[in-house]
N, C-alpha and C positions, 0 to 999 in steps of 0.2 A: 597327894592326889594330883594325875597329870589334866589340866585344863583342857578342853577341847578348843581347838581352833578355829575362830568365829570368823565369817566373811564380815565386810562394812555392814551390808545388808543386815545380816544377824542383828548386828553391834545397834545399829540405828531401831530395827523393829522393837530390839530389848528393855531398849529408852524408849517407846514412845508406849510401849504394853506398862512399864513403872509409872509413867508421869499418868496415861491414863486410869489406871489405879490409885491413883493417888488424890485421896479427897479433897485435901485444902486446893490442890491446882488445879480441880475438877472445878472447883467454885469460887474463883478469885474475881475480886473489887479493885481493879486498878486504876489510879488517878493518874494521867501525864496530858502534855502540851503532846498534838497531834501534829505530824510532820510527814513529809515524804506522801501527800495525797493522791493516790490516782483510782479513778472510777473506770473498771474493765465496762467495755463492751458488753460483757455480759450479764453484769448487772454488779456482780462482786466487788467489794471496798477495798484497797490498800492502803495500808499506811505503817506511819513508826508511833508509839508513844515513848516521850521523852520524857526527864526532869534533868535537872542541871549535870546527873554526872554520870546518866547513862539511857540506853535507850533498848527496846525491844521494838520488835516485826509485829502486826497483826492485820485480819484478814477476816470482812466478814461478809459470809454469804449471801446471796440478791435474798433471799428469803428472808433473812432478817432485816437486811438494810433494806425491805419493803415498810418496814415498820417505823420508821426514822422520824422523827416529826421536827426535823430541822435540817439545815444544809451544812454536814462538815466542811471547814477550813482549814488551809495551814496555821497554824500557831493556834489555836483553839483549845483550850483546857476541859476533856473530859474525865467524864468515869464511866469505865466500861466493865460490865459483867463478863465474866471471859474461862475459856480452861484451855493449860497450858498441853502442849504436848507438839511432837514432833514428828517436821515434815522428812516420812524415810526416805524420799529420791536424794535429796539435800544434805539432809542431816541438820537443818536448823530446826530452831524453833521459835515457837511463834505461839500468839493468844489469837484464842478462835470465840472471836465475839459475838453474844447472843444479843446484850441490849447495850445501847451506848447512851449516857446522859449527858449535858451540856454542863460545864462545871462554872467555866469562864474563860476571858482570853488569858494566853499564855505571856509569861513574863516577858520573853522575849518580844514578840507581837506589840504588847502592849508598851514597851521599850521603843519601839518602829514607830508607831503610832504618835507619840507623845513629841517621837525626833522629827516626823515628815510635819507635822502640824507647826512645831517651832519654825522649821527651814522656811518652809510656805508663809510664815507671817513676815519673816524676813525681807521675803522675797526672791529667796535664792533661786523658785522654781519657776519665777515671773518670765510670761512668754516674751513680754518687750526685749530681755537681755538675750534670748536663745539667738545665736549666731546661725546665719545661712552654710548648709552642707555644700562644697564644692562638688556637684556630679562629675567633674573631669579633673580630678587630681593628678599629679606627677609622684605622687609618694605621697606611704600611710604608714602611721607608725600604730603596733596592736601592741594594749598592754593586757597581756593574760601569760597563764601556765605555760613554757615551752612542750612541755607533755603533755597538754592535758588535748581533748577533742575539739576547742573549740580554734582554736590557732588552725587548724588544718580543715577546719571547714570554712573557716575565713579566709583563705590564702584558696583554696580550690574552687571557691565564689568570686573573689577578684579576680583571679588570674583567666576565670572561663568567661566573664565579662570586659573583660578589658586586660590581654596581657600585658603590656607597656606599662602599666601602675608596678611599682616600688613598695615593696614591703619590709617594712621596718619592724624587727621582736623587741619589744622591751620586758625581759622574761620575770613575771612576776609568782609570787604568792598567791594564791586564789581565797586558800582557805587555811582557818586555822592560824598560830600566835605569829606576831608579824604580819600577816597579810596585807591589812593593812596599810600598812607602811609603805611598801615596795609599790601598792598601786598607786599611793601620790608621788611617791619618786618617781614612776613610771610620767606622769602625764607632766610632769614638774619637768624632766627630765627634755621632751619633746619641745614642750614650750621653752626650755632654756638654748636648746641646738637650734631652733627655727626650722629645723629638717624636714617638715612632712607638713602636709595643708590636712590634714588630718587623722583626728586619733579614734580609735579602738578602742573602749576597755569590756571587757565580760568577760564570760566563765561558762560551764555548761550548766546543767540544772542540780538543783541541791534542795535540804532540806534548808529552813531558815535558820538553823547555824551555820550550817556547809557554806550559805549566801550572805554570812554575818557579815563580813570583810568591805562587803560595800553597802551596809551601812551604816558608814561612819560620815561624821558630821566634817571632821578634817578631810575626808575624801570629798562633799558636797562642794564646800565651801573651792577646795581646789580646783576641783571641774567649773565653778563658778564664774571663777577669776584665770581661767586659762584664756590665750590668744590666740587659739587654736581652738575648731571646732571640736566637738568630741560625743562621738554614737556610741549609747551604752548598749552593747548585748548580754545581759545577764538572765542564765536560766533558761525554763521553758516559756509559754507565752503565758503561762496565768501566775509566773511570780514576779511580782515588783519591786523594785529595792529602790533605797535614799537616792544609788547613783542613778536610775531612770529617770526621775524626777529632774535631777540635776544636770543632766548632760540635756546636749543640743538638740538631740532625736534620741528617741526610745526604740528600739528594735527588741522584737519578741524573742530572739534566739542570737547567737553569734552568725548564726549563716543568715540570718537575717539583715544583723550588720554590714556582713560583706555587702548585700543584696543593694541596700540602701546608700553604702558610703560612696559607690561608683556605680555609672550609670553604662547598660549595656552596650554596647559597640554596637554589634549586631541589630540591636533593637533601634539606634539611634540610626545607624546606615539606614534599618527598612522604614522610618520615619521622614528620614530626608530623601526618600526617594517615594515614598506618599506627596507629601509638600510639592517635593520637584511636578509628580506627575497633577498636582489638584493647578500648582501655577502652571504650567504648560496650557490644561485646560484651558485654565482662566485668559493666557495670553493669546493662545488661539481663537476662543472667543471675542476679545477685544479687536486682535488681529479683523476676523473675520467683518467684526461690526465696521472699525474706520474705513476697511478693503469698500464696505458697503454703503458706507458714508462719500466717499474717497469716490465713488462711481458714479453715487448723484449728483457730487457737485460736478464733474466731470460731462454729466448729461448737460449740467444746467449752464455749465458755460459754453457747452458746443451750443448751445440754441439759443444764447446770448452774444456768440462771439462775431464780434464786428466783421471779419472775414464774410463767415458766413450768411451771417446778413447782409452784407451788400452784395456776395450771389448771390443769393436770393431776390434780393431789390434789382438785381443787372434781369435776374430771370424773368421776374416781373415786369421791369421795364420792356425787354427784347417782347414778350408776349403784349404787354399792350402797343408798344409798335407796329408789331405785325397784324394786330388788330384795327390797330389804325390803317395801317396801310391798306387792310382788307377794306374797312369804310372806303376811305378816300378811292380808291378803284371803284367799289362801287359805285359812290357819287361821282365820279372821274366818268364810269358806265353808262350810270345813269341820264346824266347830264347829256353825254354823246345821243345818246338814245333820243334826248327828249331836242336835242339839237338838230339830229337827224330827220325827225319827226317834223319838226316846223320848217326845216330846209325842203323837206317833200314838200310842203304847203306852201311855203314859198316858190319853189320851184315850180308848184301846180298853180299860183296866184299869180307869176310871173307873166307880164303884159309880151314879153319878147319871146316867152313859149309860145302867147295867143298866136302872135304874127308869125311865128316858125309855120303855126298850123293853116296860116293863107288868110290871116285874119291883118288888116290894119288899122292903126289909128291916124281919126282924120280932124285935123285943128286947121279954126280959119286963121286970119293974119292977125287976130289979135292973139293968138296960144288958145282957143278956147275949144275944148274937144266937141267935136260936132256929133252926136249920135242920133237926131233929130233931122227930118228933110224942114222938117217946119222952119228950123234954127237958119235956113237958106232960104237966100233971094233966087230970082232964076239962074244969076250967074254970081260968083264967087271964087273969090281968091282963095283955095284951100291947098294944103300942107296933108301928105301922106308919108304918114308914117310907116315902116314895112320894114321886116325883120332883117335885110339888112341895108337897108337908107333911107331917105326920103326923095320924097317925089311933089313938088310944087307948081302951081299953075292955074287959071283960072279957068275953071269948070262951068257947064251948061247944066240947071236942075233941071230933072224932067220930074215935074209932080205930076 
């Protein structure tokens, strides 16, 4: 009998019409460590469950994971009620979970757990030994995948920040047997050349195996004791690994790293020209104050300066002079006046006016002025005085 020829389509519906017929994987009890977590937007669950030597896809809808009365994690050990069947766009398959229960943590996890707790009592995670990040490097040395996404989002972060930074690959293992290894060769490797002020190591995101590789206890202990600083980018921003702990900065992603290992150009230019323009401000201001300062004392010596003050004191002087002088005119005036005034009275008391006016004066022989006939005998020796001479001889009185 000749078979008909099935499109994908067909082939994948044909699987997913078996499995959902099919009772035991309509109602399957599966226990694994929970991996690969992410919670859509829409309310829906992703994840993987694993055990040590294999793993499947599952996926449960907001309607059930309404029902949840705990918060999944990665590495977390459940048991999920589930039926198998297949997604026909894809062709995968996957368990479509109705209830999920809390079992315990997963080995792995609890593995992590036991190491970061050792490390930390150590001390290996102590902030006093974290080394300061050079924001202005000369050269970076990255230790990850040369293929893998995060090398090229570290290199397209530095290089947009600062193209003049140097980049060094030290192309590692990320994941899986070896890995390992090659990342402390890697940071070993930098620290042994001296080449770079600082290292790189991460990866992009993963399940917590996919992330195993960094955490090992020989990788901690290495970032420890390097002489070089060293920013872990491992993963998305909600998984943490040994190396996080252990390196000098923690960055939530590898583009993250870039972000943090060098510090923007651009952003520092428009920083130093904030600064430039807040000092300008400030020296203007100041400027402005001494200018103001600089003016008063400037008032204050012109109005103290000896110059000046003695024009002034000459000014003074010239004015009360001429007020003197005005006095002394006066009294100079005055005086004439009151001179004048007694010279009239003089002039009008004047005995040789009297005689001008036909009057004279008449003394006997002894000088004795006569105004009296009495003062006379019948005859007498008398003296006439007369405004211009005298006239003597002895006179007849007629009383």
């Amino acid at each position: 009998m000749k078979l008909k020829t099935l499109t994908v389509t067909d082939v994948n519906s044909y699987l997913k019409r078996s499995l959902d017929n099919d009772f035991i994987l309509n109602n399957l009890s599966v226990k694994g460590e929970i991996s690969n977590l992410k919670f859509h937007s829409s309310g829906h669950i992703y994840f993987s469950l694993k055990d040590k030597d294999s793993k499947i896809n599952c996926i449960m809808f907001r309607n059930d994971a309404e029902n949840l009365n705990f918060l999944m994690e990665n590495g977390m050990e459940v048991t999920v009620k589930a039926r198998l069947s297949v997604y026909v766009k894809d062709g995968s398959y996957q368990l479509y979970c109705k209830e999920i229960s809390k079992f315990g943590i997963g080995e792995l996890f609890e593995k992590y757990e036991a190491m970061k707790k050792e490390l930390e009592k150590e001390g290996v995670f102590d902030l006093a030994y974290k080394r300061k990040i050079n924001k202005f490097p000369s050269r970076i040395g990255v230790v990850t995948s040369p293929t893998g996404a995060a090398i090229k989002d570290i290199i397209r972060v530095i290089k947009r920040r600062n193209k003049s930074v140097d980049i060094v690959l030290y192309p590692a293992k990320v994941q899986g047997e070896g890995a390992e290894n090659t990342l402390i060769d890697g940071i070993r490797f930098f620290n042994e050349s001296k080449s770079v002020d600082t290292i790189i190591i991460g990866r992009g995101g993963g399940s917590i195996e996919e992330l195993w590789a960094f955490n090992s206890r020989d990788l901690a202990y290495e970032i420890y004791n390097s002489n070089i600083p060293v920013i872990s980018g491992v993963g998305h921003e909600t998984d943490f690994t040994i190396c996080d702990f252990a390196s000098d900065l923690r960055a939530a992603t590898p583009t993250a790293a870039g972000e943090v290992a060098v510090a923007s150009l651009e952003d520092e230019v428009e920083n130093i020209n904030k600064i430039k323009l807040i000092l300008k401000k400030d020296m203007d201001r100041i400027i402005e104050a001494e200018l103001s300062k600089l003016e008063k004392y400037k008032r204050i010596i012109e109005l103290n300066n000896p110059k000046k003050i003695i024009t002034n004191k000459s000014e003074d002087l010239l004015r009360m002079k001429e007020h003197l002088d005005r006095l002394i005119n006066f009294k100079i005036d005055s005086e004439k006046e009151k001179i004048k005034y007694k010279n009239n009275i003089l002039i009008n008391l004047n005995p040789l006016n009297i005689l001008n006016r036909g009057y004279s004066v008449i003394k006997d022989n002894e000088g004795n002025i006569i105004n009296k006939l009495s003062q006379l005998s019948d005859k007498a020796e008398l003296e006439l005085n007369l405004s211009d001479g005298k006239v003597s001889g002895t006179f007849e009185i007629l009383k």
